[in-house]
Each structure stands twice: as C-alpha cells, then as structure tokens.
C-alpha positions in Angstrom: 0.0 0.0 0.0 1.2 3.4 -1.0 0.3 6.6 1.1 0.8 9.8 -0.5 0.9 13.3 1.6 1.9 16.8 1.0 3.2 17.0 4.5 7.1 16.4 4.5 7.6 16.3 8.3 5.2 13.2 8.2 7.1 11.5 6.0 10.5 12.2 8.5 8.1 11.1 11.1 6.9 7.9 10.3 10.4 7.0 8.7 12.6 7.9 12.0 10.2 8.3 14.6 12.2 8.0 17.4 13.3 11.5 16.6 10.0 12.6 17.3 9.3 11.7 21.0 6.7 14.5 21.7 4.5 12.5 19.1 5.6 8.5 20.2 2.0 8.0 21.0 0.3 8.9 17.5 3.4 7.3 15.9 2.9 3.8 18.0 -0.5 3.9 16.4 0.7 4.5 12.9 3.0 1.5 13.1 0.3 -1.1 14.2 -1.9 0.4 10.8 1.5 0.0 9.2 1.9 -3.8 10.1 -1.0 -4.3 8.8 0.1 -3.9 5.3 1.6 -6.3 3.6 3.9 -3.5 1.9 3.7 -0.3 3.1 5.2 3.2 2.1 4.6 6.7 2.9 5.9 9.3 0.1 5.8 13.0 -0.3 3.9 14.8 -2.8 3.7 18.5 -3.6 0.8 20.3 -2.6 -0.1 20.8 -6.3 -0.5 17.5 -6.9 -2.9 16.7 -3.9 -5.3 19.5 -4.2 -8.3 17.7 -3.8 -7.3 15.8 -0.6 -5.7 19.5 0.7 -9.3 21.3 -0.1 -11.6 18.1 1.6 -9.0 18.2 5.1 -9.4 21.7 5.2 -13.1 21.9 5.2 -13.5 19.2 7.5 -11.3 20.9 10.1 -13.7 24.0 10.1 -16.1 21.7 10.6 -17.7 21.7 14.4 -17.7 18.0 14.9 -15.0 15.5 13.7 -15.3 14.3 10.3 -14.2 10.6 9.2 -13.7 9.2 5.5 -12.5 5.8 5.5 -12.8 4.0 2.7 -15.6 6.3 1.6 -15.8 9.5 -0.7 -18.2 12.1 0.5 -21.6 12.2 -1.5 -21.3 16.3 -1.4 -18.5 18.7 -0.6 -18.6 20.0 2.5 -19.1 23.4 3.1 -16.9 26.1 2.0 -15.1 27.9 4.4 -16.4 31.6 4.7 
C-alpha cells in the first residue's frame, strides 16, 4: 500500500520516529496500521499535486464536529469555508 501526503515532516516522522518523541503515542498507532500492510510506504507529494485531498482536510477541520472518511468519498463537498 502506497500513502501519498503533502506534509514532508510526516514523511520524517513515520520514517525515523524515534526522533519525534513528543508524538511517540500517535506514531505507536501509525506502526500497528503499518503492520498491517503487507507492503507499506509513505511518500511525499507537492501540494499541487494533492489539491483535492488539501481542499476536503481543510473543510473538514472548520467543521464543528470530527469528520471521518475511510474507505468512503463524500456524497457532497462540505461546506466552504467563509
């Protein structure tokens, strides 16, 4: 399984996390998704390329309750942000 992001300090995190101790918790949890896999890798993209996923994370955090996509792609957009 290939993971794509536009964030290039998640890619350092996941790949040496014991350099990131203030976040050992949330990377704990990352490796037991990770072993789930029977490949796994994380890569960067640039922003430009991962517009769409940029514009839906955004939305969702102005969002006043927590919004989950899993496997699932919205039916509408969410609202844009004023």
């Amino acid at each position: 399984m290939n993971f794509q992001t536009d964030c290039a300090d998640l890619v350092k995190m996941v790949s040496k996390s014991e350099e990131w101790p203030a976040f050992e918790f949330l990377l704990e949890e990352v490796d037991k998704c990770r072993r789930s896999f029977e490949t796994f890798s994380l890569t960067h993209i640039p922003r430009t390329k991962n517009t769409k996923a940029d514009k839906q994370a955004r939305r969702a955090r102005d969002q006043p309750y927590d919004v989950y996509y899993v496997n699932f792609v919205p039916p509408i957009s969410l609202p844009e942000s004023v």
